[in-house]
C-alpha positions as a Markdown table, in Angstrom:
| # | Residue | x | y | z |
|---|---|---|---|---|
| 1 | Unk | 111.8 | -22.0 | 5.0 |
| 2 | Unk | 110.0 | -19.5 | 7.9 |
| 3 | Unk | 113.6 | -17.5 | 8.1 |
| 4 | Unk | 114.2 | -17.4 | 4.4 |
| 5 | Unk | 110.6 | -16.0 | 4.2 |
| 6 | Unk | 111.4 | -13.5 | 6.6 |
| 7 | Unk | 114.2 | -12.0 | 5.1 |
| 8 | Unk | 112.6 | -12.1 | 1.8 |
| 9 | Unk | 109.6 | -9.5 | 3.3 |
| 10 | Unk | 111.7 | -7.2 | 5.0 |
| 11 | Unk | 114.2 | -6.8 | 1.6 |
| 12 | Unk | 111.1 | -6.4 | -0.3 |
| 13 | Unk | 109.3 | -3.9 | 2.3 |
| 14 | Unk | 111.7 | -2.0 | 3.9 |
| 15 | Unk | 115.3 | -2.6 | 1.4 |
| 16 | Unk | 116.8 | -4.1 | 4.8 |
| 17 | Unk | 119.6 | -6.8 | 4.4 |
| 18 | Unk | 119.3 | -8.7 | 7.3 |
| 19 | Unk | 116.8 | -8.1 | 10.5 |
| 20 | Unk | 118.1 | -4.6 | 12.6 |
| 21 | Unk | 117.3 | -6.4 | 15.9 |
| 22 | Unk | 119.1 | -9.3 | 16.6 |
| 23 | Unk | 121.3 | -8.5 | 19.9 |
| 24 | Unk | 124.5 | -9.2 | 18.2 |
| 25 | Unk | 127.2 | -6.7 | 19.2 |
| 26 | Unk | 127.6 | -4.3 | 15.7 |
| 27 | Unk | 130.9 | -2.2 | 16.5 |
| 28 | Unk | 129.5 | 0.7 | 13.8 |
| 29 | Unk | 126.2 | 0.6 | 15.7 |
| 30 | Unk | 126.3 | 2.3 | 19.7 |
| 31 | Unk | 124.1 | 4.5 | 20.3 |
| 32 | Unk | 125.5 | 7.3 | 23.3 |
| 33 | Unk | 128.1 | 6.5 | 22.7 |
| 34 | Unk | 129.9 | 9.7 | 23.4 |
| 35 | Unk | 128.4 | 9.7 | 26.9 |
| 36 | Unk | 129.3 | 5.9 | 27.4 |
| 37 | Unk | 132.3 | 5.4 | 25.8 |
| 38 | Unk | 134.7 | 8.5 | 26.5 |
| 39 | Unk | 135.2 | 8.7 | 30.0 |
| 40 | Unk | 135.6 | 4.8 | 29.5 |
| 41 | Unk | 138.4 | 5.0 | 26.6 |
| 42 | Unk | 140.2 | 8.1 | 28.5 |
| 43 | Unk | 140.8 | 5.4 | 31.0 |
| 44 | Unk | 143.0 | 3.3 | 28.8 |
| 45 | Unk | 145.9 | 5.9 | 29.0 |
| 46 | Unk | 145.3 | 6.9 | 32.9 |
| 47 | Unk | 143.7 | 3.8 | 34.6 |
| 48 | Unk | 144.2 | 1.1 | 36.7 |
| 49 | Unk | 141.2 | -0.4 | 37.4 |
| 50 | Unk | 137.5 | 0.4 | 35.8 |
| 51 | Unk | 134.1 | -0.3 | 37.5 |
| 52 | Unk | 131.2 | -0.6 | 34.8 |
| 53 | Unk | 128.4 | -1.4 | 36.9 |
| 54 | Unk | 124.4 | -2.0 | 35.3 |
| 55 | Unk | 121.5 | -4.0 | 35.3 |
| 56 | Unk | 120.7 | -6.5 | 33.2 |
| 57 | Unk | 120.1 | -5.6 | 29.9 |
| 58 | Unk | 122.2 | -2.5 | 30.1 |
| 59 | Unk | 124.7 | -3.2 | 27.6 |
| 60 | Unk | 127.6 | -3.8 | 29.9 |
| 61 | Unk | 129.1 | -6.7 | 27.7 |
| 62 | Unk | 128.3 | -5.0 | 24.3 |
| 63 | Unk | 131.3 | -2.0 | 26.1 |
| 64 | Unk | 133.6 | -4.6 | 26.3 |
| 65 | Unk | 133.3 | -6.5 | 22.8 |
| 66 | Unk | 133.0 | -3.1 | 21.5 |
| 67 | Unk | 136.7 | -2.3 | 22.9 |
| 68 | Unk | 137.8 | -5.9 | 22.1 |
| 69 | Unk | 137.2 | -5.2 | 18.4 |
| 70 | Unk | 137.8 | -1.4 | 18.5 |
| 71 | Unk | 141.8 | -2.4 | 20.2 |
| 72 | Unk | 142.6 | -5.3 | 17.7 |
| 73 | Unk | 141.0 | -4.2 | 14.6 |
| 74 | Unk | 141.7 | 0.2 | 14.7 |
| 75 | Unk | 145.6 | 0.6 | 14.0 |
| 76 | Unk | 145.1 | 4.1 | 16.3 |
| 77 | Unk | 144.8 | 1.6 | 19.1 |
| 78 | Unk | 146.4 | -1.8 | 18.0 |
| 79 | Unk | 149.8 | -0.8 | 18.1 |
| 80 | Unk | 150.1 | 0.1 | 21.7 |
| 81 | Unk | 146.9 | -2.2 | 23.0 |
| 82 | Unk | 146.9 | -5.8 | 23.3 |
| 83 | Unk | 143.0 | -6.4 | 24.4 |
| 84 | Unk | 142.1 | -9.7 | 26.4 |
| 85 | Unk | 138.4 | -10.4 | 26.9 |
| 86 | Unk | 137.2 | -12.7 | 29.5 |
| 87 | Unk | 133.7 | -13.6 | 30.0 |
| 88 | Unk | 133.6 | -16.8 | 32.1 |
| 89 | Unk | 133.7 | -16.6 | 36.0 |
| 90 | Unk | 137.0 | -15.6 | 36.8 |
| 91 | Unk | 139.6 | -17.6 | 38.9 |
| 92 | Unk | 143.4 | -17.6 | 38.4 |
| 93 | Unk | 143.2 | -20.5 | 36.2 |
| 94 | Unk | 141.3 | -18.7 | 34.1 |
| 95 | Unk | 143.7 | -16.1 | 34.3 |
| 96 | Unk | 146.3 | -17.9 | 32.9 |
| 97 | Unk | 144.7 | -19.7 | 30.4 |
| 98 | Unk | 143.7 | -16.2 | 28.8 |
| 99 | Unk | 147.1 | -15.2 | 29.1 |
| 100 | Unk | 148.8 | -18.1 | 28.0 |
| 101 | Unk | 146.8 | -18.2 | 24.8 |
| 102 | Unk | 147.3 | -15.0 | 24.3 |
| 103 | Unk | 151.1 | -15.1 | 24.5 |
| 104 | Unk | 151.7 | -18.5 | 23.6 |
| 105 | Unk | 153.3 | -19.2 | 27.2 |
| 106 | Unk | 154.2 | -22.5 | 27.5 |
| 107 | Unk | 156.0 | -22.8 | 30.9 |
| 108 | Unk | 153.6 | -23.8 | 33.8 |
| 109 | Unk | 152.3 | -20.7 | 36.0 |
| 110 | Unk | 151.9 | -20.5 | 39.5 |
| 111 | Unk | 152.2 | -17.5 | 41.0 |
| 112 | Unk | 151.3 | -14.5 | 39.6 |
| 113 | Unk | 154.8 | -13.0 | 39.7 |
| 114 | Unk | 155.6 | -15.8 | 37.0 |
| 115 | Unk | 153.2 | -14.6 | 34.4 |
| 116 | Unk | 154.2 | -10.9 | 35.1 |
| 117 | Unk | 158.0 | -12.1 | 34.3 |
| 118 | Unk | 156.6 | -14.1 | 31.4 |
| 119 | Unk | 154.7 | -11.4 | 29.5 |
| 120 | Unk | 156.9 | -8.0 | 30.3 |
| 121 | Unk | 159.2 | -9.7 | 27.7 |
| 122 | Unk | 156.7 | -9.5 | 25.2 |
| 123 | Unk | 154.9 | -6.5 | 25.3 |
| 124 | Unk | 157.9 | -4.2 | 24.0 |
| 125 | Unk | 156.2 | -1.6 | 25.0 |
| 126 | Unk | 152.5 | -2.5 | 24.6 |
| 127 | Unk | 149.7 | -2.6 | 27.5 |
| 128 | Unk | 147.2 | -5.3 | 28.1 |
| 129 | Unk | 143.5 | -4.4 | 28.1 |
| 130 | Unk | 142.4 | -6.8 | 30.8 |
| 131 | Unk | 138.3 | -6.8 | 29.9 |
| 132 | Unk | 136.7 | -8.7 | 32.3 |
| 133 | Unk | 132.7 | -9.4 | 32.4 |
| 134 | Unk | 130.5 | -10.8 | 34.7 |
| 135 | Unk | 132.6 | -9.5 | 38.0 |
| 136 | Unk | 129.6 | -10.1 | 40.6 |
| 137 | Unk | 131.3 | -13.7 | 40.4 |
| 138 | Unk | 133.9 | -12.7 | 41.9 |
| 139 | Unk | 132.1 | -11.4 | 45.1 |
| 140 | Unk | 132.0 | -14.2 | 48.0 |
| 141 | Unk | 127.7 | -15.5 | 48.0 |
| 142 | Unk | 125.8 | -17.5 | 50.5 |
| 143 | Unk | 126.4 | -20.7 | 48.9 |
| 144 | Unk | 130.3 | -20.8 | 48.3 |
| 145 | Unk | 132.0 | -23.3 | 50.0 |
| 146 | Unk | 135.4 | -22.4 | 51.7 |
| 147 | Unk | 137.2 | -23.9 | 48.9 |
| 148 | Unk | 135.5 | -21.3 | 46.7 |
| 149 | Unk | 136.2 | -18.5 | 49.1 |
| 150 | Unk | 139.6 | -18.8 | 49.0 |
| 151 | Unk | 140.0 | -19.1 | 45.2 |
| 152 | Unk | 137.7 | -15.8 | 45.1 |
| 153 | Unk | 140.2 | -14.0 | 47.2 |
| 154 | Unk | 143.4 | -15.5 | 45.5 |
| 155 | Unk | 141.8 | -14.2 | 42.7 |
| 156 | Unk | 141.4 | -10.6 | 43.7 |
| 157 | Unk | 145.2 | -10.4 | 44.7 |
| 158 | Unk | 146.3 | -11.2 | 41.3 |
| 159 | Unk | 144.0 | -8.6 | 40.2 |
| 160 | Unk | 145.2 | -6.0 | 42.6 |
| 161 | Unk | 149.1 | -7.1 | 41.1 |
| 162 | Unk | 148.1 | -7.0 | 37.8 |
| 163 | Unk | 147.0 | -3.4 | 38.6 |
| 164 | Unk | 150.3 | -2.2 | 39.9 |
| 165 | Unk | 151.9 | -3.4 | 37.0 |
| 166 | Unk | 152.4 | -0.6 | 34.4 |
| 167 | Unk | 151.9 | -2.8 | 31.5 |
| 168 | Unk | 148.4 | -3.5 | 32.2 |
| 169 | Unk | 144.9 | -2.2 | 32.8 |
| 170 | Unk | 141.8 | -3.8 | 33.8 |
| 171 | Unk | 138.5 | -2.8 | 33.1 |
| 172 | Unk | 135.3 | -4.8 | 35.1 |
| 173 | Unk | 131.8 | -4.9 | 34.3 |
| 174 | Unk | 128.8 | -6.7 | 36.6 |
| 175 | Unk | 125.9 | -5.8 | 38.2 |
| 176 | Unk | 125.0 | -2.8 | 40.0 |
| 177 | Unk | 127.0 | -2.5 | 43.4 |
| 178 | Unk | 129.4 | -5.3 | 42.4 |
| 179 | Unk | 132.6 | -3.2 | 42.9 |
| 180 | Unk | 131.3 | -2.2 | 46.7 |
| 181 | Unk | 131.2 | -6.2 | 47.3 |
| 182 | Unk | 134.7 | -6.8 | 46.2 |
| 183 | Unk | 136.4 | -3.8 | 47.8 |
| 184 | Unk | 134.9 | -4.8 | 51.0 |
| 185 | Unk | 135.6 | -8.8 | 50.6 |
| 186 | Unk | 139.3 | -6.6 | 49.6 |
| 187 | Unk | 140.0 | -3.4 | 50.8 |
| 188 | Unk | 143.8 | -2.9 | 48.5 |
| 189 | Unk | 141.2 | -2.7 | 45.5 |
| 190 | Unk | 139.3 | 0.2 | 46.5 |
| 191 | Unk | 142.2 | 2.9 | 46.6 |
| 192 | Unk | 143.3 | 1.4 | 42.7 |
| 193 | Unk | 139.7 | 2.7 | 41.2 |
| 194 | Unk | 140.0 | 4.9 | 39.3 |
| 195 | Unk | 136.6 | 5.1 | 37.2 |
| 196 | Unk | 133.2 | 3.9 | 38.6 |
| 197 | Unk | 130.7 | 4.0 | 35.9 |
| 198 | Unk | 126.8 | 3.4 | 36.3 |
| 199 | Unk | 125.2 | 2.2 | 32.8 |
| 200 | Unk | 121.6 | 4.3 | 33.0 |
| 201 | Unk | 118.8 | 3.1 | 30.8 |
| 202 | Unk | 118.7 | 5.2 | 27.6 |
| 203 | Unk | 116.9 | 8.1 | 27.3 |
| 204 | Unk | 114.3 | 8.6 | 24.8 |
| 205 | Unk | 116.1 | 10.3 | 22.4 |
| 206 | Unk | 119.1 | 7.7 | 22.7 |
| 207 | Unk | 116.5 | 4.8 | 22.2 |
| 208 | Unk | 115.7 | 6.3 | 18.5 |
| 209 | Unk | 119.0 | 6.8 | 17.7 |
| 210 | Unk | 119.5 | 3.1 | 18.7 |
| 211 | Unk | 116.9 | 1.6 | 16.4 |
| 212 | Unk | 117.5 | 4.5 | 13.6 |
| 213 | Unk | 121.3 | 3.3 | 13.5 |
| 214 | Unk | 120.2 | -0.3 | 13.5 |
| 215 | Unk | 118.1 | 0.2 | 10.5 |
| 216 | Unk | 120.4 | 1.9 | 8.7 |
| 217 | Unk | 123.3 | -0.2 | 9.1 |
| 218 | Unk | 121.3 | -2.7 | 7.4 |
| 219 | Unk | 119.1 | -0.5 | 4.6 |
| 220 | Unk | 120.3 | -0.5 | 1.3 |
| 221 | Unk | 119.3 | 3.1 | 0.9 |
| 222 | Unk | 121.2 | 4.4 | 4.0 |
| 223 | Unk | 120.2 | 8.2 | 3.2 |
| 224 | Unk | 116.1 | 8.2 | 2.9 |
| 225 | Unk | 114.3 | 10.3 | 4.8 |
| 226 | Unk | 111.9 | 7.3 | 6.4 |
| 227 | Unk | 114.7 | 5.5 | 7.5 |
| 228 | Unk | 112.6 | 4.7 | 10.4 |
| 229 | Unk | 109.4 | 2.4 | 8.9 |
| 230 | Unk | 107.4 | 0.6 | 10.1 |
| 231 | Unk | 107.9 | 2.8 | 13.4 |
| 232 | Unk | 105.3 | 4.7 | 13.9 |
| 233 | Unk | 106.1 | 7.7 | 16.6 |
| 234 | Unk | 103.5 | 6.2 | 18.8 |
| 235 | Unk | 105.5 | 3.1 | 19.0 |
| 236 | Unk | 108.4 | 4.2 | 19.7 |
| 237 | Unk | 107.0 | 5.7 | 23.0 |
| 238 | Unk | 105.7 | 2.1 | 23.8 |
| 239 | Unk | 108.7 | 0.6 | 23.1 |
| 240 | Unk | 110.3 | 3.1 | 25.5 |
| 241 | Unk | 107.9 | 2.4 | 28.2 |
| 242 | Unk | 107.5 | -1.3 | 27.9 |
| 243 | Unk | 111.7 | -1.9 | 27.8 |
| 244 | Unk | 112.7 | 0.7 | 30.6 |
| 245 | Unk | 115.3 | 1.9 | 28.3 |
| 246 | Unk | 117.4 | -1.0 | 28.5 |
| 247 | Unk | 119.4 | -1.3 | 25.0 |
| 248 | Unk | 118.6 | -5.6 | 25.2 |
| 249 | Unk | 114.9 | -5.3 | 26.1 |
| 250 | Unk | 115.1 | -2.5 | 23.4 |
| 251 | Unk | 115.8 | -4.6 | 20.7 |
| 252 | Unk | 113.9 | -7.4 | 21.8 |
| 253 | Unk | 110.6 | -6.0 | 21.6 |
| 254 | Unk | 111.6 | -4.1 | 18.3 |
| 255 | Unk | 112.3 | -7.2 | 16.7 |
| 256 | Unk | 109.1 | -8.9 | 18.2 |
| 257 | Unk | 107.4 | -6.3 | 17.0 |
| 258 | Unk | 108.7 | -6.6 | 13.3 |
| 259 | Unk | 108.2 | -10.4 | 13.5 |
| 260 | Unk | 104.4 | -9.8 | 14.7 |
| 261 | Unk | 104.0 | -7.5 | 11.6 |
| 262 | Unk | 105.1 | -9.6 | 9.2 |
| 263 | Unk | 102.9 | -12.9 | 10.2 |
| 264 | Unk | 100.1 | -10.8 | 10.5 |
| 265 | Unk | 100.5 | -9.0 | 6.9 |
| 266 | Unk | 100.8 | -5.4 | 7.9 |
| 267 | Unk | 102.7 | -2.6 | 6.5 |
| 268 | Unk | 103.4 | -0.9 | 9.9 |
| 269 | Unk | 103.9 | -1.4 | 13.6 |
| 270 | Unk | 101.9 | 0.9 | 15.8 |
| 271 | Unk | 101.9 | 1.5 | 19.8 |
| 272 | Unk | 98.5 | -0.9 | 20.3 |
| 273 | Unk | 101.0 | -3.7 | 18.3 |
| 274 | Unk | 103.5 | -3.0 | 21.3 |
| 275 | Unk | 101.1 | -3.0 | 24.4 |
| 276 | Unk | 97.8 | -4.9 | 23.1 |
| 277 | Unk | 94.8 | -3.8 | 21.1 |
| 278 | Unk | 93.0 | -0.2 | 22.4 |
| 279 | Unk | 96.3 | 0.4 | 24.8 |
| 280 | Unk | 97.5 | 3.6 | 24.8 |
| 281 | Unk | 101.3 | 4.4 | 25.4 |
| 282 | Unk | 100.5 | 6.4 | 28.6 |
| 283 | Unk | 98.2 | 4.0 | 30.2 |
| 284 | Unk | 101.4 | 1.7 | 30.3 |
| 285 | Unk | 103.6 | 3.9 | 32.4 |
| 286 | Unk | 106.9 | 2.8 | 33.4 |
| 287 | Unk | 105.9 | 5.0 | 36.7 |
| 288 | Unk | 102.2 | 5.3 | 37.2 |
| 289 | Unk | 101.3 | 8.1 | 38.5 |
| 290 | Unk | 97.6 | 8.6 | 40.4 |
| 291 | Unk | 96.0 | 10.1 | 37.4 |
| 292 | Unk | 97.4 | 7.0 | 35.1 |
| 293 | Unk | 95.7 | 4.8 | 38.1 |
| 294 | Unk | 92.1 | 6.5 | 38.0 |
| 295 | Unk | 92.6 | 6.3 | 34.4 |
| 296 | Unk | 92.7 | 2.4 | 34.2 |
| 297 | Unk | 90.0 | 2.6 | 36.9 |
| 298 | Unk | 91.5 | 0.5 | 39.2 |
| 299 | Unk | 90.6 | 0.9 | 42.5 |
| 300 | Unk | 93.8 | -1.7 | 44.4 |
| 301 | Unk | 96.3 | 0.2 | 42.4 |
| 302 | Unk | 95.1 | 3.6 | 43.3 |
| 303 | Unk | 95.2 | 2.2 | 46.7 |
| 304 | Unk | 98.3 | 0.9 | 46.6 |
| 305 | Unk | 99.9 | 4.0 | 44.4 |
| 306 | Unk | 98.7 | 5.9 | 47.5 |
| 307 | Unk | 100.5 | 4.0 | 50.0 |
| 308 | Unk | 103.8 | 3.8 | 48.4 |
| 309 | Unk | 104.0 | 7.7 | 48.9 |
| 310 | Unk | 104.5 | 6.9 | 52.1 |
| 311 | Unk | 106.7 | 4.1 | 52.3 |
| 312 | Unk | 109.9 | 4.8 | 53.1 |
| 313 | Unk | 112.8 | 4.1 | 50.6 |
| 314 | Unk | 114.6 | 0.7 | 50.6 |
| 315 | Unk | 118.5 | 0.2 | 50.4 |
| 316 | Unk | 118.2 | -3.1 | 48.3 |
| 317 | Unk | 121.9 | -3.7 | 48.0 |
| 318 | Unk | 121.0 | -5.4 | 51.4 |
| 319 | Unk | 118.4 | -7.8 | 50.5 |
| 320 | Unk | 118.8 | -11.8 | 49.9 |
| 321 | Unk | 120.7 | -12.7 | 46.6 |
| 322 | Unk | 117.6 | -14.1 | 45.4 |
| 323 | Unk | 115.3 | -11.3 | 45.9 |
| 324 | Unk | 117.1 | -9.2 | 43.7 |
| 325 | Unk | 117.3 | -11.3 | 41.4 |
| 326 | Unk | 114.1 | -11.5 | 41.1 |
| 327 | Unk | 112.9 | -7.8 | 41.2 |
| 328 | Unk | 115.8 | -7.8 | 38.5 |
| 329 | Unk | 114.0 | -9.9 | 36.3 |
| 330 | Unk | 110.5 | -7.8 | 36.9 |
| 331 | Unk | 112.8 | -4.6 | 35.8 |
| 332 | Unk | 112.1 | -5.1 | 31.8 |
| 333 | Unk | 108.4 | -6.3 | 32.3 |
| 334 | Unk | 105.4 | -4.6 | 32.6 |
| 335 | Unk | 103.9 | -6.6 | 34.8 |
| 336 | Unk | 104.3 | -10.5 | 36.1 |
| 337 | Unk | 102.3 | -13.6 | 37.5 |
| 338 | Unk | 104.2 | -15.8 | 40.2 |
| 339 | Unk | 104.7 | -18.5 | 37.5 |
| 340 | Unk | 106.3 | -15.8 | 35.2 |
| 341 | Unk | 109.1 | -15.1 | 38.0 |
| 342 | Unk | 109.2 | -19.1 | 38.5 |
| 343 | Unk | 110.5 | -19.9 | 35.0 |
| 344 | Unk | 112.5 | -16.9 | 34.7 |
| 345 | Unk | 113.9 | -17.5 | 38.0 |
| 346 | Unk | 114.3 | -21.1 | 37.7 |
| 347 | Unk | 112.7 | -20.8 | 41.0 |
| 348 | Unk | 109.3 | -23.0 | 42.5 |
| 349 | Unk | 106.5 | -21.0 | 42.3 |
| 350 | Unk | 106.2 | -21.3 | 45.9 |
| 351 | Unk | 109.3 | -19.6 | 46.9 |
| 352 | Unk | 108.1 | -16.9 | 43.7 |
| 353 | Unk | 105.0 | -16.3 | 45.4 |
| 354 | Unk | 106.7 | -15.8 | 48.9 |
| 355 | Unk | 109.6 | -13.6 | 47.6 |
| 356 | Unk | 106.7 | -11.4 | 45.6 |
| 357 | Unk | 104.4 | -11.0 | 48.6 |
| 358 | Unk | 107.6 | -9.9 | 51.0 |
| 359 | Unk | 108.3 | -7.2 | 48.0 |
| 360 | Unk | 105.4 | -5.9 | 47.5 |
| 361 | Unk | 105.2 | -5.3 | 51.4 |
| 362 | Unk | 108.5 | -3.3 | 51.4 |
| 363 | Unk | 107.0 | -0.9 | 49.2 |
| 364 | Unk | 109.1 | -2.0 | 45.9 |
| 365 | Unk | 106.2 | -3.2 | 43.9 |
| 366 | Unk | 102.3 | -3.0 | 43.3 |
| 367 | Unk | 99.6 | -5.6 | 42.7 |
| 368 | Unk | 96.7 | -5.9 | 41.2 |
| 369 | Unk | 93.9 | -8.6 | 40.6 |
| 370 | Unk | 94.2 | -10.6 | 37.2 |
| 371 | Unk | 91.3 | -13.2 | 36.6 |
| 372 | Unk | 91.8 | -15.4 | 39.8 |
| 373 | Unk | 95.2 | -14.4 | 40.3 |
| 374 | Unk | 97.5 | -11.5 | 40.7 |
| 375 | Unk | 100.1 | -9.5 | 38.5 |
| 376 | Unk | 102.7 | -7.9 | 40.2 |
| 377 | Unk | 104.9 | -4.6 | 38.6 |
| 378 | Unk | 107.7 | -2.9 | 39.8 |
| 379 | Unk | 107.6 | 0.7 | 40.7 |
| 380 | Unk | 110.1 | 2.9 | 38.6 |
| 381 | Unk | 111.7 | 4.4 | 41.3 |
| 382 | Unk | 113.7 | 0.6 | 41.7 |
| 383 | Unk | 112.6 | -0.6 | 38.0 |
| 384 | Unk | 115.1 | 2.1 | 36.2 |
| 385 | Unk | 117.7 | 2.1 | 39.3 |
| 386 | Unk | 116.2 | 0.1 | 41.7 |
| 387 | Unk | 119.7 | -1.1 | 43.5 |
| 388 | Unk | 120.2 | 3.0 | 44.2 |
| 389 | Unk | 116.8 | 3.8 | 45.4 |
């Protein structure tokens, strides 16, 4: 058995349990998290309702498990919170289910004002944590019916009550700009903020201290001074550049990486492991600049590197749904081919192609000539923020 295998090398290698890199939420493992998680967990005593806003791949789901877990299973916490986590599209119905399993509420709920009446007599003095994920849902798109539009604004008005009401605080994470979209679709949200907070890719140093925690939570020998093989130092700069600092792309590539080594025999993973054989880390910049342009000697992306100093910057909290989502899938890739963006997208590679050639002519990425095709990269002005440019 291939996983048994696995698991037999690294124990044997590197005294590790299990692999480090699997992206299941660990609650001891969260790297930042001082930066990330205290002006978050100040809000559960003094807010109303919390904006987490990211990319993909910036750990917005991991905050909320890790609250989840940290409200039920920490007694500092579990005597005065009652967590409720919430991870499908979110209507009213599923409003109610969540609160009815959570309460054991039997009686049939309509409006909101019966649930509130229904679980004020059981808190005895407790607050719910409403934790809700995925909240670009929630914001009206192109293709919702008027059916759909209404439930989305029903929805939002049980929010905005559920707000007022002291027993409860709600906490929303989505995608970059989601909480502009839903205080415009309704304005009685806006003045009940009282936290928006933008999930940043990791800095270097934070990256390390993701995978070093991730290895030791699983090392036998927790205190060893290489906690850190296979890594070389190298690596860990290409890891850095090739995932944009995003914790999920992060661990991805690590655990690629250690997969890699061990069907290939070797003892270590190095930066050329990462990027490809005779590739060093700065000739894979997340931003290239003109000197790492003449230094891969390519003439269309000095050209093009040129240009984009002059283009001017684009508010892409405008564009077409699609669009986004598509420079959002470039944002933790190197670089992509039309049929890449086509099967990530679930897209034709038609309407890939066109969406990639009206990008590249707003200035948001480069391209450059790969066998009889073309590769197309996103420049790191949108690729770390690329909604905020």
């Amino acid at each position: 058995m291939a996983e048994i295998s696995y698991l037999e090398k690294i124990h044997k290698k590197f005294g590790w349990t299990d692999f480090p890199f699997s992206i299941d939420l660990i609650p001891q493992v969260f790297a930042g998290k001082e930066k990330i998680l205290n002006p978050i967990m100040e809000q559960l005593a003094i807010g109303r309702i919390v904006y987490i806003e990211g990319n993909y791949g910036s750990g917005k789901s991991q905050i909320l498990k890790y609250m989840q877990i940290k409200l039920r299973d920490d007694p500092n916490y579990s005597n005065r919170y009652i967590p409720i986590l919430i991870q499908e599209p979110l209507t009213t119905d599923v409003l109610i289910h969540a609160f009815q399993r959570k309460f054991g509420i039997e009686t049939k709920i309509v409006l909101v004002g019966d649930l509130l009446e229904e679980i004020e007599l059981q808190l005895k003095g407790k607050t719910v944590i409403l934790l809700i994920d995925e909240a670009q849902e929630m914001a009206i798109q192109e293709r919702d019916t008027p059916d759909i539009i209404e439930e989305k604004n029903k929805t939002l008005q049980w929010i905005r009550v559920l707000s007022d009401f002291r027993g409860c605080r709600i906490f929303l994470t989505g995608l970059t700009n989601f909480g502009k979209k839903l205080n415009e679709m309704f304005r009685p949200l806006e003045d009940r903020v009282t936290l928006k907070f933008f999930l940043k890719p990791f800095d270097y140093e934070t990256m390390v201290e993701l995978i070093r925690q991730r290895i030791t939570f699983f090392s036998e020998d927790k205190d060893k001074d290489n906690i850190l093989v296979p890594f070389s130092k190298d690596a860990f700069m290409a890891v850095f550049q090739k995932s944009g600092g995003y914790p999920r792309a992060i661990l991805r590539i690590c655990q690629d990486a250690v997969v890699d080594m061990l069907n290939k025999g070797r003892e270590s993973i190095d930066a050329e492991n990462i990027l490809g054989p005779g590739v060093k880390p700065k000739e894979i910049a997340l931003a290239p600049t003109l000197a790492d342009a003449k230094a891969m000697e390519s003439e269309d992306l000095v050209r093009e590197m040129k240009s984009f100093k002059d283009q001017i910057i684009v508010d892409t909290s405008t564009m077409a749904y699609m669009d986004q989502q598509v420079l959002t899938f470039m944002a933790t890739r190197e670089e992509v081919t039309p049929q890449d963006v086509a099967a990530g997208c679930n897209i034709t590679p038609g309407t890939a192609s066109n969406i990639l050639r009206k990008v590249k002519e707003m200035g948001l990425v480069f391209r450059k000539k790969q066998g009889r095709t073309f590769s197309y990269a996103l420049y790191s002005a949108y690729r770390r923020e690329f909604t905020h440019a």
